[in-house]
C-alpha positions, 0 to 999 in steps of 0.5 A: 500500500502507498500511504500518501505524505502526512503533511501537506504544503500548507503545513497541516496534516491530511486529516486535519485539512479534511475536518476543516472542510467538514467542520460541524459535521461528524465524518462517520464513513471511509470510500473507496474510489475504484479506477482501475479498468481498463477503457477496453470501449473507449477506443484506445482513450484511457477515459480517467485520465481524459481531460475535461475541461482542462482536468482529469476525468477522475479528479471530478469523481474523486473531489465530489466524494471528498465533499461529502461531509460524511467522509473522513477518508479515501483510498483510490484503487488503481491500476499499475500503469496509473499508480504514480500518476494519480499518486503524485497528482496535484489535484488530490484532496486532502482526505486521499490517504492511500492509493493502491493497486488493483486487480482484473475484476472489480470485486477484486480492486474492492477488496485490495480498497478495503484492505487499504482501509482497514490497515489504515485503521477505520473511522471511528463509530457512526456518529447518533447513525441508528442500525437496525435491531438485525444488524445489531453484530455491525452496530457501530461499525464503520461504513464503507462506500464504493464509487466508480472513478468513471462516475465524474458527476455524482453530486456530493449530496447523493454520497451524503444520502447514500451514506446516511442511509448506509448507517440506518439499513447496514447497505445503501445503494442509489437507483433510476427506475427503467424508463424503456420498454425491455425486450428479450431477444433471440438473434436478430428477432424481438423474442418477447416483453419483460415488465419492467416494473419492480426493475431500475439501474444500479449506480455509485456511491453503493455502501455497506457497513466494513464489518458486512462487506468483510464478512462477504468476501470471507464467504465468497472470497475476491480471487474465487471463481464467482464474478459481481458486477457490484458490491450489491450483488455479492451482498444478495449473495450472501442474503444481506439486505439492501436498501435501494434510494432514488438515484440521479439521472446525471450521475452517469458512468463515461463507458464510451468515446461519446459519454466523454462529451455528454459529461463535458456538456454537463460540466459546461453547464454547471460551471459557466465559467469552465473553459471547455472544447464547448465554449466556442460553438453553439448550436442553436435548432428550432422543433415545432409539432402538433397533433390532434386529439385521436381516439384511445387513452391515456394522452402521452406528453412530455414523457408523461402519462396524463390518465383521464386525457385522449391520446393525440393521434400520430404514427408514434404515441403521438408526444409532441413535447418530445418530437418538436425537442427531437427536431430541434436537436436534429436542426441544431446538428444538422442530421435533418428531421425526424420524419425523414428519420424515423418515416410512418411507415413500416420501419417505425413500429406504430405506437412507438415510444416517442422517447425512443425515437428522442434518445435515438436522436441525442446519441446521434448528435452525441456522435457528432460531439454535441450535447445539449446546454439548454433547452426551451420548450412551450406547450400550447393547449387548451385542455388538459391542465398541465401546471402540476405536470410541468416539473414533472416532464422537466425532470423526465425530459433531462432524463431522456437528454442526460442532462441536469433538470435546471437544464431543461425549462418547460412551460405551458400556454392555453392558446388563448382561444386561437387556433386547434390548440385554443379550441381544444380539438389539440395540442402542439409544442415549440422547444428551442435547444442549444447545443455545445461542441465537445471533445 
């Protein structure tokens, strides 16, 4: 293990500067950041060490942990090839005390982290965290959370919640709920439809109490033959209970050369003043649909299902809110329309989700290095009422994007009377998007 210098530049120790930062807040849990894979789909690019906005990939993942008030202290499991670079990296905060070298499966780098750790010697006792009466053997016991280093914008507010309910549950982990429709396939052929309620997608931070997660790989030791995707998965193996919490659509892991620029996009938008490959292009398109009322139910708009409201009439389930956002990501990108696209005809399935045919889209202007910085979108109808739907579709519109909800503005107008929309025979929608060029 690389234990890093006790003192820093400033003359204080590692740990004193780090309860600086949490001052008022107990620290209760330790972290291990996991950034040791290999980018075998990035295309030759190694995505920790690639630059956004003029730093590390892994800088962000690693100082959104450390902002955590609830963490004390961070051990980076790395790869062997990286080990003196993020070692001697001149971004590290100060909560960083040991860097170490990993393995081929992430189960394994886990536990080379969580050796680190206990060498270290722990955290003290969750400060006034409850455990539960079946967890009373880990009962004050230290608290362990696991990030993925290719995870560079987790809000520090999410570690906390994921960390507080880690104390409560003995294993926490964040969630987003499926928002398409799974199909099982056999070859080249749709082979049936799995329900997808009661389903969602795991993300980091997970976390565990250490005496929970050491007990799990004394059952099914890290270099054995049996493989977990997550920290997760080896505790459902061992039947520990784990508590699912809502997720953050923006907390999304670079797998591929195009996430590198949907995370530049989001960074850009977060930090205005960020000097990104984004800032001197902008891309501005302009989307307009309508549609009238048709028969069936229930009206689909903004990624919404509004019960009580007829269905607009349409080739597809007839949204739009998302069809005049897809035309003006297209227009912005210059890839054309989305009728040329996605024509009525025999090659797009009728009914077909409008969200598909909007994310379909995103990942086209995401291969040309766009994402979007902001969008506009109005809603022109005169029925349903949309007021209390309005932040709703904001949320599931940025989620569709991959972008922050603040993001995304939508808003509504009756029509004044005026029009198809006034007369409430239907509804149509205008959206304004800018796109930003990334690496």
């Amino acid at each position: 293990m690389l234990l890093l210098g006790p003192r820093r530049a400033d003359g204080r120790s590692r740990t004193e500067a780090a309860s600086l930062t949490n001052e008022g807040v107990p620290p209760f849990a330790d972290a291990i950041v996991v950034a040791a894979g290999s980018s075998s789909r990035m295309g030759g690019v190694d995505k920790l060490d690639a630059l956004v906005a003029g730093r590390p990939l892994l800088s962000y993942s690693i100082d959104a942990i450390a902002a955590a008030p609830e963490v004390r202290m961070i051990v980076i499991v790395t790869a062997a090839d990286r080990l003196s670079r993020v070692r001697d990296a001149a971004w590290l905060p100060a909560s960083v005390r040991a860097v170490v070298v990993g393995g081929s499966r992430r189960q394994e780098s886990v536990a080379a982290g969580l050796a680190a750790l206990e060498e270290l010697g722990g955290v003290p006792e969750a400060h006034g965290a409850p455990a539960r009466q079946d967890l009373d053997d880990t009962r004050g016991d230290s608290i362990v959370l696991v990030h993925d280093g290719a995870r560079p914008l987790v809000e520090p507010g999410l570690v906390s919640r994921v960390a507080r309910a880690t104390a409560i549950h003995g294993a926490a982990i964040p969630v987003l709920p499926l928002a398409e429709t799974l199909k099982r396939l056999d070859g080249d052929n749709v082979a049936g439809t799995l329900e997808r309620a009661g389903l969602a997608t795991a993300q980091t931070p997970q976390g565990v109490r250490r005496g929970l997660l050491r007990a799990a790989f004394d059952r099914f030791p890290a270099d054995g033959p049996e493989t977990w995707t997550d920290e997760a998965a080896l505790l459902e193996a061992c039947r520990i209970a784990v508590h699912a919490l809502p997720g953050d659509p923006s907390n999304l892991k670079v797998t591929l050369p195009g996430d590198l620029a949907r995370v530049e996009g989001l960074i850009a938008g977060r930090h205005p003043g960020a000097r990104t490959a984004a800032s001197p292009d902008l891309r501005v398109g302009l989307g307009h649909d309508s549609h009238p009322f048709g028969p069936g139910a229930p009206l689909v708009l903004g990624g919404l299902s509004l019960e009580g409201a007829p269905r607009l009439a349409g080739h597809s389930d007839g949204d739009v809110v998302l069809h005049a956002i897809a035309d003006a990501i297209l227009g912005a990108a210059g890839l054309g329309d989305l009728g040329r696209i996605f024509p009525p005809g025999p090659e797009t399935p009728v009914g077909i989700p409008s969200s598909e045919l909007l994310v379909d889209v995103v990942g086209r202007a995401t291969a040309k290095g766009l994402a979007v910085a902001n969008l506009d979108v109005t809603i022109i109808a005169a029925r349903p009422p949309l007021a209390a739907h309005l932040p709703a579709m904001s949320r599931r519109i940025a989620t569709f994007l991959g972008v922050e909800p603040a993001t995304v503005n939508v808003k509504a107008s009756t029509g004044n009377l005026d029009g198809m929309e006034g007369a409430g025979r239907g509804i149509s929608a205008q959206a304004v998007v800018t796109l930003t060029r990334v690496r």
